[in-house]
Z-matrix of the N, CA and C atoms (Angstrom, degrees):
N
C 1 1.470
C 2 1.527 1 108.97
N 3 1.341 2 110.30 1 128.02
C 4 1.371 3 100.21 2 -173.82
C 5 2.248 4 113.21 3 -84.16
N 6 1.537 5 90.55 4 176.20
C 7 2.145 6 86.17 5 -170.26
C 8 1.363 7 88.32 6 -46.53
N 9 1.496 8 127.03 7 -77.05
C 10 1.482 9 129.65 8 -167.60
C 11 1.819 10 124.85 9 -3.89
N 12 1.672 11 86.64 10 -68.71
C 13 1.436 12 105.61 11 173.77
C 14 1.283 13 121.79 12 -59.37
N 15 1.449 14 110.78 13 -49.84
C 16 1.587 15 114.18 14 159.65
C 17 1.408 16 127.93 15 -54.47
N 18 1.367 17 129.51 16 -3.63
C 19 1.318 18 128.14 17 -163.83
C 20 1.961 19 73.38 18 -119.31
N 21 1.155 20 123.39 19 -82.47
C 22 1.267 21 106.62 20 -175.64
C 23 1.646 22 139.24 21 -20.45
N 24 1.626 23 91.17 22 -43.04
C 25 1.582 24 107.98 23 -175.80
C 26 1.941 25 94.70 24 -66.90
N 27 1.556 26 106.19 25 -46.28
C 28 1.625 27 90.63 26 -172.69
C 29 1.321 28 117.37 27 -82.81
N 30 1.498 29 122.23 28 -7.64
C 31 2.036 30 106.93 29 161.28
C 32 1.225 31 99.05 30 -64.07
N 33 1.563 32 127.75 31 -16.04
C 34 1.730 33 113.31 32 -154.82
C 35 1.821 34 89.28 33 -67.48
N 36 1.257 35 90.14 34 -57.13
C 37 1.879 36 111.09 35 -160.27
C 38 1.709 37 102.27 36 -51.54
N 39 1.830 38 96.70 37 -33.99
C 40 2.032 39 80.48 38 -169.85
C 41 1.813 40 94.34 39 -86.34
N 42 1.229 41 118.91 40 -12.90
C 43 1.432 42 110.63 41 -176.31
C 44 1.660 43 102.57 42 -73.59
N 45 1.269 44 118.83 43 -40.45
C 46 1.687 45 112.14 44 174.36
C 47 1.293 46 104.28 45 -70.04
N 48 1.070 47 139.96 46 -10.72
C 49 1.958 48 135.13 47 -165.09
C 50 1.372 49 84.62 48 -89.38
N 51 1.362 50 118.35 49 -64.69
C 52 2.103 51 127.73 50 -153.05
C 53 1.980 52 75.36 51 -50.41
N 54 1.702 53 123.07 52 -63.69
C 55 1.297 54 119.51 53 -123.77
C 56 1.717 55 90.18 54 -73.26
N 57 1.331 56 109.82 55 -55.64
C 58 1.734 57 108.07 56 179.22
C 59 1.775 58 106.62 57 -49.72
N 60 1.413 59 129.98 58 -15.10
C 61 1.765 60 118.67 59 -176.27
C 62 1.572 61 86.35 60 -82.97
N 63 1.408 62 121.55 61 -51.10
C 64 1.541 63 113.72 62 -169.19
C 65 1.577 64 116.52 63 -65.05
N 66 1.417 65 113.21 64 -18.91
C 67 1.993 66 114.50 65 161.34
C 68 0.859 67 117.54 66 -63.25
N 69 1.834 68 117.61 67 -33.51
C 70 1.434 69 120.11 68 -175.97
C 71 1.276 70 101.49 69 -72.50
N 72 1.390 71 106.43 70 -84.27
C 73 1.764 72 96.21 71 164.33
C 74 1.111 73 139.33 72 11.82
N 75 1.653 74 120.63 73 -73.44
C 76 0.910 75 112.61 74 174.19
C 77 1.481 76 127.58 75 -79.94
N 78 1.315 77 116.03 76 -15.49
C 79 0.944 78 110.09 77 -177.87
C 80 1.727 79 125.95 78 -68.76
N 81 1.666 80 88.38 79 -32.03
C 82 1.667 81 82.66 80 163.05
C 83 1.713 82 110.69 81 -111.14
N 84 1.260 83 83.21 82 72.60
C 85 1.698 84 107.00 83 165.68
C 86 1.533 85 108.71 84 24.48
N 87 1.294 86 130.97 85 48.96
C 88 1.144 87 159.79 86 147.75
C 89 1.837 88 112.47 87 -70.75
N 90 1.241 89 128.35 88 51.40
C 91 1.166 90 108.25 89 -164.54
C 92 1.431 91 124.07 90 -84.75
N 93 1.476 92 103.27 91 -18.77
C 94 1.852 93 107.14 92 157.20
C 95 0.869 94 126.05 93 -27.53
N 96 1.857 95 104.89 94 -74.11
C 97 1.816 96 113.42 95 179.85
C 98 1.293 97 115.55 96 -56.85
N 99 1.701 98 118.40 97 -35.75
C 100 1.318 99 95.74 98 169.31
C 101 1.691 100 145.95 99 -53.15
N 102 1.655 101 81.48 100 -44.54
C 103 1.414 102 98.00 101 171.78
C 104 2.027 103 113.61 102 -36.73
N 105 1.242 104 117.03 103 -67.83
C 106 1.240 105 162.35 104 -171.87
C 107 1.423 106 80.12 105 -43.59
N 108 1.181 107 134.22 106 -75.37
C 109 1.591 108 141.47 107 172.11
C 110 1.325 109 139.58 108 -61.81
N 111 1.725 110 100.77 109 -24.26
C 112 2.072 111 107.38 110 152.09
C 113 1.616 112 86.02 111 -65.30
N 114 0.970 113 110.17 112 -41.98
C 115 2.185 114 88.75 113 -145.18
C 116 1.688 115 94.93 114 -79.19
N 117 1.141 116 117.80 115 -34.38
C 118 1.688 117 106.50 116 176.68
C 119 1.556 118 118.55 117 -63.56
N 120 1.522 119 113.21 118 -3.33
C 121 1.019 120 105.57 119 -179.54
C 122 1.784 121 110.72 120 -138.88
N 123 1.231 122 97.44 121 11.15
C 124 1.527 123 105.86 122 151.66
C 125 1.800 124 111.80 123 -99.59
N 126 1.401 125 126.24 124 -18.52
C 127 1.316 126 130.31 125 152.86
C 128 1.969 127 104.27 126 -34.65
N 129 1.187 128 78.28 127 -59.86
C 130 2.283 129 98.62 128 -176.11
C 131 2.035 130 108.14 129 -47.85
N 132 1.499 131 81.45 130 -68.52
C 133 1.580 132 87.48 131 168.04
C 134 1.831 133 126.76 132 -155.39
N 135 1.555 134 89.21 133 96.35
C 136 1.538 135 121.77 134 179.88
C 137 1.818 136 93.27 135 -23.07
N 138 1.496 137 122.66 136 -59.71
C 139 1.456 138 107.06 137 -125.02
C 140 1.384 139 96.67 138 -127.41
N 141 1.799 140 109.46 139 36.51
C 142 1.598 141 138.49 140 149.49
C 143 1.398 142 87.79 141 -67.72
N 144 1.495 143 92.69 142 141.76
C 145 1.792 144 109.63 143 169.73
C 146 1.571 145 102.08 144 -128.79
N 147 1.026 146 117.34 145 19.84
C 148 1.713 147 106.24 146 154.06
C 149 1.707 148 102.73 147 -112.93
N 150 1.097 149 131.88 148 -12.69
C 151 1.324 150 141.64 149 173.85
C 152 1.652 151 106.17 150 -86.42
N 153 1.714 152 127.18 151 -13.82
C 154 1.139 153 118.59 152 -173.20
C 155 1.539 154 85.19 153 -108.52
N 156 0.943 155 150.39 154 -44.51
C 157 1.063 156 159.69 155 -170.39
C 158 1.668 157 124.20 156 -68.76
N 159 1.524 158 102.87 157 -32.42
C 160 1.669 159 113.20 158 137.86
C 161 1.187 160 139.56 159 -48.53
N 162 1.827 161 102.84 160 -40.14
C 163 1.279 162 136.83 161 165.96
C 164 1.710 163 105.60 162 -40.68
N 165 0.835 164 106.90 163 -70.04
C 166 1.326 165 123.20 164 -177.52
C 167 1.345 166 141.28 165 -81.41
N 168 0.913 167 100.04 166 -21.71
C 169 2.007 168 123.21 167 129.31
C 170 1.385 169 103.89 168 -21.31
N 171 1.400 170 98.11 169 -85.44
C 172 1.150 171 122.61 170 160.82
C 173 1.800 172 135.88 171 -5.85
N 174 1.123 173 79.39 172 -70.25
C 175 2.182 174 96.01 173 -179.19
C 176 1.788 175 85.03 174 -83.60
N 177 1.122 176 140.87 175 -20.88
C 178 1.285 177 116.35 176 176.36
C 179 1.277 178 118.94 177 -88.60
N 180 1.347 179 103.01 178 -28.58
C 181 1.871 180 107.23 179 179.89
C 182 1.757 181 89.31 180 -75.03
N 183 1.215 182 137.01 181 -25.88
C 184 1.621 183 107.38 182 169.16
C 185 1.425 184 114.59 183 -97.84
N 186 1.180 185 105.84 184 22.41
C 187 1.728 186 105.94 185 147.46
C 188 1.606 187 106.37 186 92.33
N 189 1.381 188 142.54 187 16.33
C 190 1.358 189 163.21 188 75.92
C 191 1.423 190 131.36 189 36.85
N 192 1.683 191 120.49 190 8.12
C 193 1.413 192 123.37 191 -127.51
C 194 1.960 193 92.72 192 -65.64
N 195 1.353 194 75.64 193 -44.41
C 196 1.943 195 82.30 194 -176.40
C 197 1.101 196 124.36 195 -39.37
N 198 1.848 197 117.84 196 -50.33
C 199 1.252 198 125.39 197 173.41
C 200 1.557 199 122.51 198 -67.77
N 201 1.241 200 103.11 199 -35.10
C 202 1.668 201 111.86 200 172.39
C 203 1.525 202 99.41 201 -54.62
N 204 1.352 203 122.84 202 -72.28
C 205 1.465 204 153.83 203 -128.35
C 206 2.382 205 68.03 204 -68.73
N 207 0.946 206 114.89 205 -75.05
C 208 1.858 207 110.64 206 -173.13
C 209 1.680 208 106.03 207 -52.02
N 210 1.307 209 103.97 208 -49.91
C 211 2.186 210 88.96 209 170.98
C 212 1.251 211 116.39 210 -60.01
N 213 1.495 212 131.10 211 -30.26
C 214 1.359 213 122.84 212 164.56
C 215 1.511 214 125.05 213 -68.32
N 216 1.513 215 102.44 214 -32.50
C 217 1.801 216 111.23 215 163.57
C 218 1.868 217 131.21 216 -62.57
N 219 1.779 218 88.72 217 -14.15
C 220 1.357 219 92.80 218 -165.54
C 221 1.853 220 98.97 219 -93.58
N 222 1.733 221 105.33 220 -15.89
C 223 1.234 222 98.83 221 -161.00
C 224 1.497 223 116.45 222 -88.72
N 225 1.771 224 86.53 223 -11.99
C 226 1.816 225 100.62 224 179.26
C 227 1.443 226 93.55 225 -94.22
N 228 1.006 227 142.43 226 2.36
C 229 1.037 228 119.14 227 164.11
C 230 1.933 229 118.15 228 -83.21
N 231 1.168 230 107.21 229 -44.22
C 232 1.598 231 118.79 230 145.86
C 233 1.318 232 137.16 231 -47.20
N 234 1.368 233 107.51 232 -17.37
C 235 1.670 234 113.91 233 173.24
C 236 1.398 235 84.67 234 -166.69
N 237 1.352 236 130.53 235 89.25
C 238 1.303 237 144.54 236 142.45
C 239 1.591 238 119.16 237 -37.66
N 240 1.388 239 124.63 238 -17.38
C 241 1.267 240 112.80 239 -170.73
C 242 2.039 241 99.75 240 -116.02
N 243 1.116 242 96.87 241 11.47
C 244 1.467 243 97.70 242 172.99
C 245 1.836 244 126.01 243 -75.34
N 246 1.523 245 100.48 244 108.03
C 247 1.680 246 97.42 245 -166.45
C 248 1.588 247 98.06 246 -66.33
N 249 0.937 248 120.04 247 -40.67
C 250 1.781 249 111.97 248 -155.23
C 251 1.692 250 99.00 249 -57.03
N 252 1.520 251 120.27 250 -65.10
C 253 1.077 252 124.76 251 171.74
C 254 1.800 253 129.01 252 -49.69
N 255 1.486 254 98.23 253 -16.05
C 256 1.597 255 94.63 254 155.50
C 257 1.007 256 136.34 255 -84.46
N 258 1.600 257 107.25 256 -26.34
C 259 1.712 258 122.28 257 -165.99
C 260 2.036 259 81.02 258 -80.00
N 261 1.237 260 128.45 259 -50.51
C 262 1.573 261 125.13 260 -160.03
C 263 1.957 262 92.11 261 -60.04
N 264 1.419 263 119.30 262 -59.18
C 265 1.169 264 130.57 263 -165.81
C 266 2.127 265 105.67 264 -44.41
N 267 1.303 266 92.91 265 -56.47
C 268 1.299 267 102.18 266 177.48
C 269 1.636 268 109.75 267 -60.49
N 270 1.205 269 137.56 268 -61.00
C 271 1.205 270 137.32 269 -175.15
C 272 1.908 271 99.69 270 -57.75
N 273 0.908 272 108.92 271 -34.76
C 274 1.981 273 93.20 272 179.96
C 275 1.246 274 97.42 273 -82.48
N 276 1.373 275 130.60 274 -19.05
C 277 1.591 276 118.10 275 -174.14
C 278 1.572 277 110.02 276 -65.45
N 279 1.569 278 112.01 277 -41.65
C 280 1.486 279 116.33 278 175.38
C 281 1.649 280 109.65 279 -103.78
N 282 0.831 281 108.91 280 46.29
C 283 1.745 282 121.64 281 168.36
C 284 1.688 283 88.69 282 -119.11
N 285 1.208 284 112.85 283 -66.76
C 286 1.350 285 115.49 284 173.20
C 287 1.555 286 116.07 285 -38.82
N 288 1.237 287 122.94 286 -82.07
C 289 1.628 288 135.06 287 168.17
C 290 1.540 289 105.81 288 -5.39
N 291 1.619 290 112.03 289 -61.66
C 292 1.055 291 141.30 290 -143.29
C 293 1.855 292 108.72 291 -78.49
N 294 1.621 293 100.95 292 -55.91
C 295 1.448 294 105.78 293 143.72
C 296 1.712 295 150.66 294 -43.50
N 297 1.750 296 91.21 295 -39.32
C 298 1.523 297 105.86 296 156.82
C 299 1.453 298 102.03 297 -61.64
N 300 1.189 299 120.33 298 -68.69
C 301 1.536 300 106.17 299 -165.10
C 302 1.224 301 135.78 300 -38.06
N 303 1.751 302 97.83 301 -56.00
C 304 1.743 303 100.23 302 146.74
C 305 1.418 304 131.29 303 -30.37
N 306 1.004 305 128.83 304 -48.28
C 307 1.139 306 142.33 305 -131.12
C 308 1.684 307 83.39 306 -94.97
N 309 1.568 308 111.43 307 -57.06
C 310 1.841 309 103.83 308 -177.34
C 311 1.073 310 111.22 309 -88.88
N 312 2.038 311 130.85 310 10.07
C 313 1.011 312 120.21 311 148.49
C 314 1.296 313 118.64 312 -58.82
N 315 1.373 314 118.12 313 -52.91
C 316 1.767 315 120.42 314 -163.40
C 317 1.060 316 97.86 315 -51.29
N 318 1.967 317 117.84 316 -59.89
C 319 1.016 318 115.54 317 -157.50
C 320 1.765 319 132.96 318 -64.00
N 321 1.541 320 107.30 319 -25.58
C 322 1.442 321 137.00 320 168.42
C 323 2.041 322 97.82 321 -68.42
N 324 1.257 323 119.95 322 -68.08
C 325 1.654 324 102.51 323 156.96
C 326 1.614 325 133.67 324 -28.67
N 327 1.446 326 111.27 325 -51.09
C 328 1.359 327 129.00 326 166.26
C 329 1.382 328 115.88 327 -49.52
N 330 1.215 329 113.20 328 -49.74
C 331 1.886 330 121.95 329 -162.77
C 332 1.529 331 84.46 330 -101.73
N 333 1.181 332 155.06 331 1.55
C 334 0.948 333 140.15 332 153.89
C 335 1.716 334 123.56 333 -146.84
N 336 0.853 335 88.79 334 96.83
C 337 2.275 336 98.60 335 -169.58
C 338 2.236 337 96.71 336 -53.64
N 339 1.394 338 88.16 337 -53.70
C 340 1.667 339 79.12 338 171.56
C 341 1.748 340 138.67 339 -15.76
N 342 1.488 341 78.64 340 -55.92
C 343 1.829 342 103.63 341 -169.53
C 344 1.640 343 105.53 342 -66.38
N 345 1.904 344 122.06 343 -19.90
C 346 1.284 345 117.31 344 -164.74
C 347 1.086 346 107.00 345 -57.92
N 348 1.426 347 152.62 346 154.29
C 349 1.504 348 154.51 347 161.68
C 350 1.639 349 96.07 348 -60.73
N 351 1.406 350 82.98 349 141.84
C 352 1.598 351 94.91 350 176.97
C 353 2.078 352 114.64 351 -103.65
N 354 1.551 353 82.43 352 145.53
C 355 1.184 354 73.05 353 -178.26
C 356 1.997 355 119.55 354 -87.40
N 357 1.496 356 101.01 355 168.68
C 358 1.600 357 102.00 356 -156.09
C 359 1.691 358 99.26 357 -66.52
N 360 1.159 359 110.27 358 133.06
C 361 1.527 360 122.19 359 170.32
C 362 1.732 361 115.62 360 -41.70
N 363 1.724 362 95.86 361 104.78
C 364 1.299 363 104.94 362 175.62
C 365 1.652 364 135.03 363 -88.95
N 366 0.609 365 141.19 364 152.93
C 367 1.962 366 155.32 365 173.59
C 368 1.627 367 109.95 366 -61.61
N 369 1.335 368 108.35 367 77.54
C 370 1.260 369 97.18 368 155.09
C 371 1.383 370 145.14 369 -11.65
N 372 1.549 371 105.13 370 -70.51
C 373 1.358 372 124.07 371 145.24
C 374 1.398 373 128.10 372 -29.80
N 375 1.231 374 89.81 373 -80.36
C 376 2.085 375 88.94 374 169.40
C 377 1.438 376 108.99 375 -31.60
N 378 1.735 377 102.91 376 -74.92
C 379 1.771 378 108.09 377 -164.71
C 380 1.363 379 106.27 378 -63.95
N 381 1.714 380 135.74 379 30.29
C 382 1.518 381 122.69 380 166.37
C 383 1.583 382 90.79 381 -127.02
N 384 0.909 383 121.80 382 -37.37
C 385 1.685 384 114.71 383 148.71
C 386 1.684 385 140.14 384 -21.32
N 387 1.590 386 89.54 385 -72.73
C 388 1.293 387 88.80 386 165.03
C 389 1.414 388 138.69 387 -75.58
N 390 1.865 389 108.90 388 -9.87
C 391 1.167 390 128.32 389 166.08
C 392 1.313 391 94.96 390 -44.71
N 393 1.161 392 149.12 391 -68.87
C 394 1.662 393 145.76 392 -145.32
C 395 1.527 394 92.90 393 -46.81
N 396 1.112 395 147.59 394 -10.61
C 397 1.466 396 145.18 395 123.46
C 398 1.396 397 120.55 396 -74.81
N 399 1.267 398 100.10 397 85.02
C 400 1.947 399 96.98 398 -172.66
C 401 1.650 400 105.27 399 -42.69
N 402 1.319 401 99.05 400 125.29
C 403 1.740 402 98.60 401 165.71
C 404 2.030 403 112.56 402 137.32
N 405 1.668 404 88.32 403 -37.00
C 406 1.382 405 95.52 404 -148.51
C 407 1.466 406 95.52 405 -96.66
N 408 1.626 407 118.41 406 8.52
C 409 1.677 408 103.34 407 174.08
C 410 1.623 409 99.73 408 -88.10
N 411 1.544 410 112.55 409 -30.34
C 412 1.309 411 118.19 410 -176.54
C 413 1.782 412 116.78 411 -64.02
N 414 1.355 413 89.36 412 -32.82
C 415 1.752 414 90.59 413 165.25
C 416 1.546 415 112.92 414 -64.28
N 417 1.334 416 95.37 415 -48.21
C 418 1.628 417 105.32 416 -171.23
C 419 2.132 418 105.02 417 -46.51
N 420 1.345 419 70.89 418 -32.32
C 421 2.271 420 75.39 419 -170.23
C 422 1.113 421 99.80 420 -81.99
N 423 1.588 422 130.37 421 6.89
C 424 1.510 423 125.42 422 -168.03
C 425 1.714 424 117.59 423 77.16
N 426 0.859 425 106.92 424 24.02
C 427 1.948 426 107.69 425 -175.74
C 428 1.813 427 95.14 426 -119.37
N 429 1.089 428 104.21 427 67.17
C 430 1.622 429 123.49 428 -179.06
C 431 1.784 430 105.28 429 -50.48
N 432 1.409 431 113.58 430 -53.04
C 433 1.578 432 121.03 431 -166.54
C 434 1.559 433 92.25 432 -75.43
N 435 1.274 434 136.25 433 -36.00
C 436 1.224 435 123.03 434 -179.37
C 437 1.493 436 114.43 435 -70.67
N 438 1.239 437 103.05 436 -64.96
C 439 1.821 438 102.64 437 169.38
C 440 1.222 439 117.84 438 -28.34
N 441 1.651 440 113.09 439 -56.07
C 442 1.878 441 120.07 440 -153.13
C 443 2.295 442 80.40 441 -70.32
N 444 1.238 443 122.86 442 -40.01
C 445 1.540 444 135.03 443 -170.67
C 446 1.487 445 83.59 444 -49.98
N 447 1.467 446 107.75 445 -82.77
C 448 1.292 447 127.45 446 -161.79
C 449 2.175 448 121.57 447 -22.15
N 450 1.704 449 85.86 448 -56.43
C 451 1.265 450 93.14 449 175.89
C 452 1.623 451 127.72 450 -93.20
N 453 1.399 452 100.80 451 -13.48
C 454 1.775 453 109.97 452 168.62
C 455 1.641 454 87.69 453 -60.14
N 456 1.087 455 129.26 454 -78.79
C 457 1.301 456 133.15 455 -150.60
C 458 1.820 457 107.55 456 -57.37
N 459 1.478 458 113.71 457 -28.21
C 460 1.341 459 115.77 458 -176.79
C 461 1.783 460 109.19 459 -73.09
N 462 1.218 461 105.25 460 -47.93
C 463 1.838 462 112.73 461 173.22
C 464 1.456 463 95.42 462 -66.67
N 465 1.352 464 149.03 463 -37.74
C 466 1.846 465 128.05 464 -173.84
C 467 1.191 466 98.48 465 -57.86
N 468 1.533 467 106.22 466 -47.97
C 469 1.506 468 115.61 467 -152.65
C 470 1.734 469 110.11 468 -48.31
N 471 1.566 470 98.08 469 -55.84
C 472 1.287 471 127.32 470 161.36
C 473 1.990 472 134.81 471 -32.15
N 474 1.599 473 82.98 472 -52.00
C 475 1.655 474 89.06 473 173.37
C 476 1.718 475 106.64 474 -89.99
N 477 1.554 476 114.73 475 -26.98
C 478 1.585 477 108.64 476 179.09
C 479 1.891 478 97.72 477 -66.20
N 480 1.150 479 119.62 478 -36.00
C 481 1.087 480 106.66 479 171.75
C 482 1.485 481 143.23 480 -52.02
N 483 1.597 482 100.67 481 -24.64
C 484 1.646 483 120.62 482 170.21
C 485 1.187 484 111.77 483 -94.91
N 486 1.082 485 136.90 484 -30.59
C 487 1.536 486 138.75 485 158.42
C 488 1.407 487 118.00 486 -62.10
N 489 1.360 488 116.62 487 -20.54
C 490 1.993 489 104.54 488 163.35
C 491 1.352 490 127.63 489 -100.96
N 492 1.681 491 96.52 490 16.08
C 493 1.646 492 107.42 491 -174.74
C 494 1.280 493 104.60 492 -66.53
N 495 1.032 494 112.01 493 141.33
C 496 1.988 495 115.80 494 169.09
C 497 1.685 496 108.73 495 -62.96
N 498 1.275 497 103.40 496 108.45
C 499 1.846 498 85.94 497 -173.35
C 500 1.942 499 97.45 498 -95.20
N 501 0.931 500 115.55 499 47.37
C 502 1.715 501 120.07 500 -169.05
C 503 1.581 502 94.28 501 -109.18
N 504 0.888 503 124.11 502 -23.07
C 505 1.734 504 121.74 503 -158.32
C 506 1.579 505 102.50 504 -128.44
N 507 1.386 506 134.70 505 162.61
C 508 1.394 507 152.78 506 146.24
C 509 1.522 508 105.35 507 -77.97
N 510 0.918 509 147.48 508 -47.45
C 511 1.257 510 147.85 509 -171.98
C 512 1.637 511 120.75 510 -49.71
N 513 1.128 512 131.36 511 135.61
C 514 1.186 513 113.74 512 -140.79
C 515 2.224 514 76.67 513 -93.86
N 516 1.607 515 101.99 514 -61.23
C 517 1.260 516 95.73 515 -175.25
C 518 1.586 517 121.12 516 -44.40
N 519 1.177 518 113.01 517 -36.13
C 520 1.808 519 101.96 518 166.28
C 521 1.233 520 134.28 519 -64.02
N 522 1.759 521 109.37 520 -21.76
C 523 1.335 522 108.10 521 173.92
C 524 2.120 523 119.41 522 -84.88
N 525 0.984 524 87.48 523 4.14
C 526 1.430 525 112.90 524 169.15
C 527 1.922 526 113.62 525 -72.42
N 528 1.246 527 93.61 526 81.38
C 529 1.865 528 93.39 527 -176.41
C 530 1.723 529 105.17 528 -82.82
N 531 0.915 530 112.26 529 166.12
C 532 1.839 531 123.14 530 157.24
C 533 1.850 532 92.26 531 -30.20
N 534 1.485 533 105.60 532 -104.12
C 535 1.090 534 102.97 533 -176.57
C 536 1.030 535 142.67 534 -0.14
N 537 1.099 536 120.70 535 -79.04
C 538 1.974 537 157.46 536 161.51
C 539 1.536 538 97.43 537 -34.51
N 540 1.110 539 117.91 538 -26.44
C 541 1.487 540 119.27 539 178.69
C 542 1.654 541 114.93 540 -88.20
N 543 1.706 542 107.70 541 -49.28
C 544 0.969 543 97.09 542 164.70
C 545 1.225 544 143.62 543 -77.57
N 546 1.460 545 108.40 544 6.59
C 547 2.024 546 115.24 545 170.08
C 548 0.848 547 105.36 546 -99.20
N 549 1.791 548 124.05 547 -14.67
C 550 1.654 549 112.51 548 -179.00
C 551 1.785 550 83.47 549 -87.25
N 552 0.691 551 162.79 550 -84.38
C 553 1.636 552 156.50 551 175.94
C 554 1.346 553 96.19 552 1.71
N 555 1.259 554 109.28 553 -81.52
C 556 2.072 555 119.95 554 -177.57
C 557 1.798 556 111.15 555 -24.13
N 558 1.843 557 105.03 556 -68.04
C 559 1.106 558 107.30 557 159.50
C 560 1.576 559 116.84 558 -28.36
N 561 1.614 560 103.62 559 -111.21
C 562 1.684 561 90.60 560 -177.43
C 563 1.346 562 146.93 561 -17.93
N 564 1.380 563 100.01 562 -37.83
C 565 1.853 564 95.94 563 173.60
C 566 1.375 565 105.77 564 -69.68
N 567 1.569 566 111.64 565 -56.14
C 568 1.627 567 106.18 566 177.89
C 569 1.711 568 122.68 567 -47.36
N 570 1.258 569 105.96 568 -20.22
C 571 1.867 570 89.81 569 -179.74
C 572 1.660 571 94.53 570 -107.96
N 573 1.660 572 131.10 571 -19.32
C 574 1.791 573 109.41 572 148.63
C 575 1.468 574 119.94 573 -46.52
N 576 1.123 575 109.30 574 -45.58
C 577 1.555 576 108.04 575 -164.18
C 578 1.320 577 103.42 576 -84.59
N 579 1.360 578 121.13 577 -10.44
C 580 1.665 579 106.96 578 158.74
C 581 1.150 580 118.94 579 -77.02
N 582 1.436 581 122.58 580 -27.42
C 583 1.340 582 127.72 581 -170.97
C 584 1.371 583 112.08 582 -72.33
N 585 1.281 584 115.32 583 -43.87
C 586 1.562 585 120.43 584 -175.68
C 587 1.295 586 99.39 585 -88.84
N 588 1.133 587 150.25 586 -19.39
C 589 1.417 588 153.58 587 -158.33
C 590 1.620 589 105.74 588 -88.24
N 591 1.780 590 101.07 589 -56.74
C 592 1.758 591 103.36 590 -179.73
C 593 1.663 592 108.18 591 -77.53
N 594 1.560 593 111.90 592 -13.28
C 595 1.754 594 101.41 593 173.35
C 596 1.150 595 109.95 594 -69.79
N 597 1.132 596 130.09 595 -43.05
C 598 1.539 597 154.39 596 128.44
C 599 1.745 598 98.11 597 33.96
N 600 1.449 599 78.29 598 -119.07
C 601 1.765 600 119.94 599 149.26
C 602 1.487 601 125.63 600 -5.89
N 603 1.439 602 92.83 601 -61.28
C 604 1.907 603 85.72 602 169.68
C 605 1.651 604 104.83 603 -94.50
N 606 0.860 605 113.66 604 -11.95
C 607 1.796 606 102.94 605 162.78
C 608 1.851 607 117.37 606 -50.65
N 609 1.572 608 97.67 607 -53.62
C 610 1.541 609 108.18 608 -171.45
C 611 1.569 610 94.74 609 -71.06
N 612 1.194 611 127.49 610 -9.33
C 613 1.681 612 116.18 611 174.74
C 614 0.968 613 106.57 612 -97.04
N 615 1.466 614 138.51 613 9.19
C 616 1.604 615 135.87 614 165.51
C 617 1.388 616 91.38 615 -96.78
N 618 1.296 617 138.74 616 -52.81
C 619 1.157 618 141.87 617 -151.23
C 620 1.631 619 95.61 618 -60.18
N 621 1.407 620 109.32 619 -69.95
C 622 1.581 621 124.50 620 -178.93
C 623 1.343 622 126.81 621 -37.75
N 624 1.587 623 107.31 622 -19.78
C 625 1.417 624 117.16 623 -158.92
C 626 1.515 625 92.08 624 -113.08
N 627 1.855 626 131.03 625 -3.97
C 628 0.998 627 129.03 626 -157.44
C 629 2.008 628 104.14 627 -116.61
N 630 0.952 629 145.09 628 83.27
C 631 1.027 630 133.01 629 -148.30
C 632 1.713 631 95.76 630 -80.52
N 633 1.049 632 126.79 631 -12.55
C 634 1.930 633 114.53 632 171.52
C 635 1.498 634 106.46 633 -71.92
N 636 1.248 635 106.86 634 -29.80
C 637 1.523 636 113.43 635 174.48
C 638 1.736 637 128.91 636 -31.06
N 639 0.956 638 154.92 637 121.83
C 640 1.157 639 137.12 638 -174.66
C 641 1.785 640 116.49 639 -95.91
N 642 1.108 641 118.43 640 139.24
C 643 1.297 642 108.99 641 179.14
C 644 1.824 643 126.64 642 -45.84
């Protein structure tokens, strides 16, 4: 065998060693080392297309779609009849698409508050109802972060209130400290102001949903 052949035959062997460490790799979701091991062995041989195509595996498993979505374009263009690299190429093409859309949704929401979908016309009634759990009429109107707010803060209020009781006395008025007064205060306003707040709330979602309605 001449040096030539011998130098060829051994990129062959370290190019299959790098490519089987980067299967392992990935397979146990190691995708660093893989990375680290397509490219040491696309260094070996650039213009392998299951080694470029690992590659790009690669830039998509770290979240890259764009850059993947053109290494998968470049490889069908080099082997046009390759399914794996079409089915990947096609799926980033509408991952992509799909992101644009988003993208001039928000912004079409943004430049115009009008266009937001409205939410379905709620019950006053109901949402001051379910207030008797501060939190949950505001869910009911769709204002989820306020509600889940609403009632975290109504139960602290509640337990800081039992934790500053004077536990020294039977008397109910002695066990009544400063404190203890002011979370039972805290309490109450927080489950009034849910009550009037989510009747509120689902009022302006009848209104919104009512176009004779006047602002």
């Amino acid at each position: 065998m001449t040096s030539r052949g011998s130098d060829e035959t051994g990129k062959k062997a370290e190019f299959d060693r790098l490519m089987t460490a980067a299967n392992v790799y990935r397979r146990r979701g190691d995708y660093a080392h893989a990375t680290v091991s397509v490219r040491q062995a696309l260094a070996i041989l650039p213009d392998d297309l299951d080694a470029r195509e690992f590659a790009a595996d690669m830039i998509y498993a770290h979240g890259d779609v764009a850059k993947a979505s053109e290494h998968y374009k470049a490889i069908l263009e080099a082997d046009p009849g390759r399914a794996s690299a079409e089915e990947k190429y096609a799926k980033t093409v509408i991952e992509l698409a799909e992101a644009d859309r988003q993208r001039e949704l928000i912004a079409e929401m943004i430049e115009n508050p009008s266009k937001r979908p409205a939410i379905a016309a709620r019950n006053p009634t109901i949402a001051a109802l379910l207030s008797i759990a501060p939190g949950f009429g505001h869910i009911y109107c769709g204002q989820y972060a306020l509600g889940v707010a609403l009632f975290v803060g109504w139960v602290l209020a509640w337990a800081l209130f039992f934790v500053t009781l004077n536990p020294g006395t039977e008397s109910v008025t002695r066990k009544l400290t400063g404190p203890a007064a002011a979370f039972l205060c805290l309490a109450g306003a927080v489950h009034l102001y849910a009550i009037i707040s989510s009747a509120r709330e689902a009022e302006k979602t009848k209104r919104g949903n009512d176009p004779s309605e006047p602002d």
